[in-house]
Every structure is written in C-alpha cells, then in structure tokens.
VOKOLTI-727755 format. One record per residue (C-alpha): x, y, z; residue number from 1; residue in one letter. Coordinates in steps of 0.25 Angstrom, whole numbers. Example, Ala and Ser with C-alpha at 12.3 -4.5 7.8 and 13.67 -1.06 7.14 Angstrom:
2
    c1    c2    c3 resi resn
    49   -18    31    1    A
    55    -4    29    2    S
***
This chain:
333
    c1    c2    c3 resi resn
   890   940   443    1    X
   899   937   455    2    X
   910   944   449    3    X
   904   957   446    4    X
   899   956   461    5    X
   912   953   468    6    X
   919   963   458    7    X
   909   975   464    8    X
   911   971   477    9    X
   924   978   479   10    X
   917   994   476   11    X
   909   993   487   12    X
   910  1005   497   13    X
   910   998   509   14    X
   921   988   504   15    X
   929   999   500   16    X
   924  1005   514   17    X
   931   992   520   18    X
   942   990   514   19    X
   947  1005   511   20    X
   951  1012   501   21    X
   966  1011   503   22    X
   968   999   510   23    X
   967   984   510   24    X
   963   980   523   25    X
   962   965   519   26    X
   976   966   514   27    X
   984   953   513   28    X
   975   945   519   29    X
   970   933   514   30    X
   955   930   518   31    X
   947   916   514   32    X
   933   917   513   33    X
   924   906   511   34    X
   913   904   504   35    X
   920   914   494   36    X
   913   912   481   37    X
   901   920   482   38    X
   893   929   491   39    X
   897   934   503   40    X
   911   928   502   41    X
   915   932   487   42    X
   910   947   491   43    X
   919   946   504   44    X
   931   942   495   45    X
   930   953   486   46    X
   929   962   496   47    X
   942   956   503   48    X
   950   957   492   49    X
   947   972   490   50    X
   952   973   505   51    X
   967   967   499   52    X
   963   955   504   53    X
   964   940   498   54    X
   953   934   499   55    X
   953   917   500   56    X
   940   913   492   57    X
   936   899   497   58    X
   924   892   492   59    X
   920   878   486   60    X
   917   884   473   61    X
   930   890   468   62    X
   924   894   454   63    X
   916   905   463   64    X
   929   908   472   65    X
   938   909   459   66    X
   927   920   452   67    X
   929   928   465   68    X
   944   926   464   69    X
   945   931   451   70    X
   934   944   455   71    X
   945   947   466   72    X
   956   946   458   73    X
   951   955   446   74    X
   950   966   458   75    X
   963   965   460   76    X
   963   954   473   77    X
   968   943   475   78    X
   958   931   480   79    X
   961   915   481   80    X
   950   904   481   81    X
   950   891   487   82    X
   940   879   486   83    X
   935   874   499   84    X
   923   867   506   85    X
   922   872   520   86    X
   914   861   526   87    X
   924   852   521   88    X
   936   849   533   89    X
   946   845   521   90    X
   943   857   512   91    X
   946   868   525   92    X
   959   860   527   93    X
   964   859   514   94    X
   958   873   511   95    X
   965   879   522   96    X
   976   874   521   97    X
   979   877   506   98    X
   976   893   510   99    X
   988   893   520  100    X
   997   887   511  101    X
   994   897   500  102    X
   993   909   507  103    X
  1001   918   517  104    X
   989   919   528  105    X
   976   916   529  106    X
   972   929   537  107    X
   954   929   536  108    X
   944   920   535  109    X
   931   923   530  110    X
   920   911   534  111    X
   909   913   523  112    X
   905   901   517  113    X
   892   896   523  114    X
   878   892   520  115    X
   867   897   526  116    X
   852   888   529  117    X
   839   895   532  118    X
   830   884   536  119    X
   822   881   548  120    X
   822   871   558  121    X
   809   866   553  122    X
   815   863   539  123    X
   828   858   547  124    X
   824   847   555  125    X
   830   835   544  126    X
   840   846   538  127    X
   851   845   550  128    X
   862   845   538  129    X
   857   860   536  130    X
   864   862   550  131    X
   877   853   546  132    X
   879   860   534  133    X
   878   875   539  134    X
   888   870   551  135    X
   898   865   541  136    X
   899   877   533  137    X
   897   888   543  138    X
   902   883   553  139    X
   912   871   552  140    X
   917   875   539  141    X
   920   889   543  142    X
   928   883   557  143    X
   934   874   550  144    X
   941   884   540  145    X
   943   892   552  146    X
   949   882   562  147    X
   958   879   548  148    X
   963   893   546  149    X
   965   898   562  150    X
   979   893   564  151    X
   983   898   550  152    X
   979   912   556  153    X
   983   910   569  154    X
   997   907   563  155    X
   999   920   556  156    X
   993   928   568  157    X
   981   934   561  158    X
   966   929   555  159    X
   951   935   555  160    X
   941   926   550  161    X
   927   930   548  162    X
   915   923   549  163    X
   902   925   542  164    X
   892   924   551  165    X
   877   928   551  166    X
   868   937   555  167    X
   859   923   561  168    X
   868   921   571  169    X
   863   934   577  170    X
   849   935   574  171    X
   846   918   575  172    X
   838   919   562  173    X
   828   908   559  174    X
   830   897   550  175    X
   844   898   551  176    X
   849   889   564  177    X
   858   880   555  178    X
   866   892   548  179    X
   865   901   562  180    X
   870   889   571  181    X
   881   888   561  182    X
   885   903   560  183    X
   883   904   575  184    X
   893   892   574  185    X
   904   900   568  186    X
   901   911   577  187    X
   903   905   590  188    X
   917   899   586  189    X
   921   911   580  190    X
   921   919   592  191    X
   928   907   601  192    X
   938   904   591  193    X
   941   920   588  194    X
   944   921   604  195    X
   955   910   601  196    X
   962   915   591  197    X
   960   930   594  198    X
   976   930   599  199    X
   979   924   586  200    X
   975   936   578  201    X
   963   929   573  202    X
   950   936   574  203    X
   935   934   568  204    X
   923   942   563  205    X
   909   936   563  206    X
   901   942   552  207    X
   886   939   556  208    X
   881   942   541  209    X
   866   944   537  210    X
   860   942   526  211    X
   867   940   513  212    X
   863   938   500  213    X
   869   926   493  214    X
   866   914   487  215    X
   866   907   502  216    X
   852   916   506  217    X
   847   911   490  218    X
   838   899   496  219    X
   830   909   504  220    X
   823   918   493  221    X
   815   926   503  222    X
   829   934   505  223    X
   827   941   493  224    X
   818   950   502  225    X
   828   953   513  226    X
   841   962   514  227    X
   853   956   513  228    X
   867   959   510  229    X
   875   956   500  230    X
   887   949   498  231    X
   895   962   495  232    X
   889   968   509  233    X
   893   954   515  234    X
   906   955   510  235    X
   909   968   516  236    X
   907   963   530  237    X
   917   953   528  238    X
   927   963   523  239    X
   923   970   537  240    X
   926   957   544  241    X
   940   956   538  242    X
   944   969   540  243    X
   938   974   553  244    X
   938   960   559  245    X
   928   963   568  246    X
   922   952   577  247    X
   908   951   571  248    X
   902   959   561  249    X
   886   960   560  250    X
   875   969   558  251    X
   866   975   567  252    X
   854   968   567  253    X
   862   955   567  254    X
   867   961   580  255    X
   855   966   585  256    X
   849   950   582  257    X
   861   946   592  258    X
   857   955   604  259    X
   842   955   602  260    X
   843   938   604  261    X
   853   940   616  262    X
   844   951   623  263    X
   830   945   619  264    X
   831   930   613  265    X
   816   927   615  266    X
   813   939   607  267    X
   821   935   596  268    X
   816   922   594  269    X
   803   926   594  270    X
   805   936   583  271    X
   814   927   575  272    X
   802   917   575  273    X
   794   927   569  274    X
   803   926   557  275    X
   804   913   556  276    X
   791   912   554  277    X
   791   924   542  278    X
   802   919   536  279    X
   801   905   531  280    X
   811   895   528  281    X
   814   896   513  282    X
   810   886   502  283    X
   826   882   502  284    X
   824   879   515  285    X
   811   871   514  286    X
   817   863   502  287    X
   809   868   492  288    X
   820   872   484  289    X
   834   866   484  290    X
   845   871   491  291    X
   859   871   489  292    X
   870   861   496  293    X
   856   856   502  294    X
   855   841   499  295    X
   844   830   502  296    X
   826   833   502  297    X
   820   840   511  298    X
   813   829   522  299    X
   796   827   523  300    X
   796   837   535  301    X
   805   847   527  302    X
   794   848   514  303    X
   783   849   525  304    X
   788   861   532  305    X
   792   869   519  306    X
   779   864   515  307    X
   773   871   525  308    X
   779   885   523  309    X
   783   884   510  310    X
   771   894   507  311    X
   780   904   516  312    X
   789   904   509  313    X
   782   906   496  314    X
   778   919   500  315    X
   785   932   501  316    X
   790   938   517  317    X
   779   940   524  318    X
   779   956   529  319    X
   783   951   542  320    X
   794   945   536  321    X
   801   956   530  322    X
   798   966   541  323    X
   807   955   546  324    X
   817   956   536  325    X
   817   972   537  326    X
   818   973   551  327    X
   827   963   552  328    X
   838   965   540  329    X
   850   955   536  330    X
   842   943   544  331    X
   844   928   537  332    X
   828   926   539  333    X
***
C-alpha cells in the first residue's frame, strides 16, 4: 500500500508545478527528514527526490525507511535511511555525526517527526507527562538535532532547515495546550536562532500545517467528518519550503486566526469556548481506549470526567459543530 502511494506521488501536477519540467531544483542537495517512514514525511521524500535531491530518511523503524528507500530508488533516486531516536541526546550525537562522515554536506533539514495530544486540561491534571513527552519530541528533540547540525552548515556557508509547524500555534485551538506550547516552543527559537545565523547562510521556513490525515489524528474518530489534507498535499509544501525558502508558509485562515487574536483576544476566546464545548475530548483521550506510547491507567478523577461526557462523544457532531468545521476549514478541533 505504502509503495503504490509513494510511487503516485511523483505525477502530481503541482509537484511537477514545483519542481519543473526541466530542472532539478533540489539538485545535489542532501536533505534529512525525520520522522520519514510514513505520512507526511515519506510523501515529502518522494517528492524531494523527484526535485534531484537526496533525501536522508531518519526514523526508528528503519523496515519502514528502507520500504521508502527502495520506492525512491525504483524512480531513479537515490535515498539513504538511518535509525534514530530523537528524544534520545546519544542517538542525535551519534546520528549526527555519522551523516557528516558519510556524506559531502549536510545542506536542509526537515523537522517532522512529532506527536501530537488532543486532550483537555480537565483530563490532564494527573497526566503532566503528556506535557513532557510532546516537549521532548517537538521541541528538545527537534533543537537538539538542530543545535547538532548548525556548525556543520555554518562550516560549509549554506543550510535551510524547515520546521513543521501548526496551524494551533495561530489559532490556540482547544484541547491542545501541551502540543501548541510545544510547537509554539520551536517557533520562537526558530526566529531568535535564524537572526543568528542569517550571515552564515542559514535560513528557516516555519510551515504552520493544518489538518493532516495520518495515523497521528487516528485516536480522534470524529475526524473522519472534517477536511484535511493529505500527506501528498503535505508534502507538496514542504517541496515549497525547500525550494522557495520562504520565511513561513501557512494558509489564510491560519493567518486570519493570528490577526484576529491580536486585534480582538477577548473575542476569540470566547468563540473558541464555544468549540470547546461542541467538540468533546475523544474516547483516546478520556481513556476508554488505549493509546499508543501511552503507559500507566487513567486516575479516579480521570474515569469520572470521561464518565461524564463520554455520551458526547458517543454521538455524532452536533449542527453547531460542523458549521464550525465548515466555516472554520483545516482547524485541529
């Protein structure tokens, strides 16, 4: 399945829109992306690779990495994988290392792997590890791969790395403050760092992505009823990010969510308390069905809460839910 998707990838109009018809705009470039093995990540490296570039699958499952290699390399590219936990200090390290030893440059970066929580503050109150772990990944483990590969790049005069973002960080979406906080993180060090380094031919994009569908939005079944992109779509942007280098790619409703908190907060936090209410936390998040990399029970005072509105969830949206969802397009309710 994941081979016949990748393999599609590159007859996309807008790829071939992208990348040209006659030239290789990634050409010679050597870009690691993590969290390559599937979604977002597999799509982008498919699409790189179509550009002439080389993509640098990292991942810790390298059966799913090698599956994509071997798509990339039946088209005609070349692609390398690499085993690696990003949360782990050692594993960046030695990661890191090992990539400057085997290859020319290092020129791009592509921060993807992350994990994503949609639970609310009433279901979080004895789950501060939720917070932990989504810093770890989001955030430390995408500085800590940066902070690893900057005075590579900054050697050799030249480096963009891009970020995925969220469309959250614009429009403070309820029920995410632990994956928000954490993206927002990322964010913020992004723009001090790439003030930095901006003399050393480094630069950044900050792709503020809505709504995907991959297995990370799976827990959260009423996303079956809302628009999202897919990972093909995804991956288009950050073939956009690569080869335009922008400073931040969005779309206009996450934009208009930044300027409409800016000019009128109060308003917005009312409205987005409307959807807090018409958009329940899931079953996943309540605990009434597992969820995965999530260990331990959930607590007496977490049953009683999901308890409680566990017949929300039951049900399909309400209509003022999806007028929501309609008006509101690409949103991680």
């Amino acid at each position: 399945m994941i081979v016949e998707t990748l393999s599609a990838i590159a007859d996309l109009p807008i790829v071939r829109d992208i990348v040209g018809t006659d030239s290789k705009p990634l050409a010679n470039r050597r870009v690691v992306i993590t969290g390559a093995s599937s979604g977002i990540g597999a799509a982008a490296a498919i699409q790189i690779a179509e550009a002439g570039g080389t993509p640098i699958l990292v991942a810790r499952s390298l059966d799913k990495l090698t599956e994509v290699k071997e798509t990339i390399e039946a088209a005609g590219g070349t692609a390398f994988v690499y085993s690696c936990d990003v949360t782990d200090a050692e594993s960046v390290t030695n990661l890191v290392a090992t990539l400057v030893a085997e290859h020319e440059s290092i020129d791009m970066l592509v921060n993807n792997a992350g994990r994503s929580i949609r639970r609310s503050l009433a279901l979080s109150h004895d789950r501060f590890h939720d917070f932990e772990r989504t810093m770890a990944l989001n955030y430390f483990g995408a500085v800590r791969l940066i902070m690893e590969l900057l005075p590579h790049m900054r050697r050799h005069g030249f480096g963009h790395i891009v970020n995925i973002s969220s469309i959250g960080v614009q429009t403070n979406t309820p029920r995410f403050a632990a994956y928000v906080a954490s993206k927002s993180a990322l964010d913020a060090f992004s723009r001090v760092a790439a003030s930095e380094v901006h003399g050393d031919g480094v630069t950044f994009t900050t792709i503020h992505m809505p709504l995907v569908r991959t297995p990370m939005i799976a827990p959260t079944s009423m996303y079956d009823a809302f628009p999202t992109l897919s990972p093909d779509e995804a991956g288009e942007m950050v073939l956009r990010a690569l080869v335009k280098r922008p400073k931040e790619i969005g779309t206009p409703i996450g934009t208009l969510g930044e300027l409409t908190y800016t000019l009128v907060p109060g308003v917005v936090d009312r409205i987005l308390n409307k959807a807090y209410d018409v958009f329940p936390d899931s079953h996943a998040a309540q605990g009434v069905t597992p969820i995965s990399d999530e260990a331990g029970k959930p607590s007496s005072r977490t049953k009683a809460i999901a308890k409680a509105s566990i017949a929300l969830t039951d049900q399909p949206l309400s209509r003022g839910a999806k007028r929501m969802v309609r008006l509101l397009p690409g949103i991680h309710w």
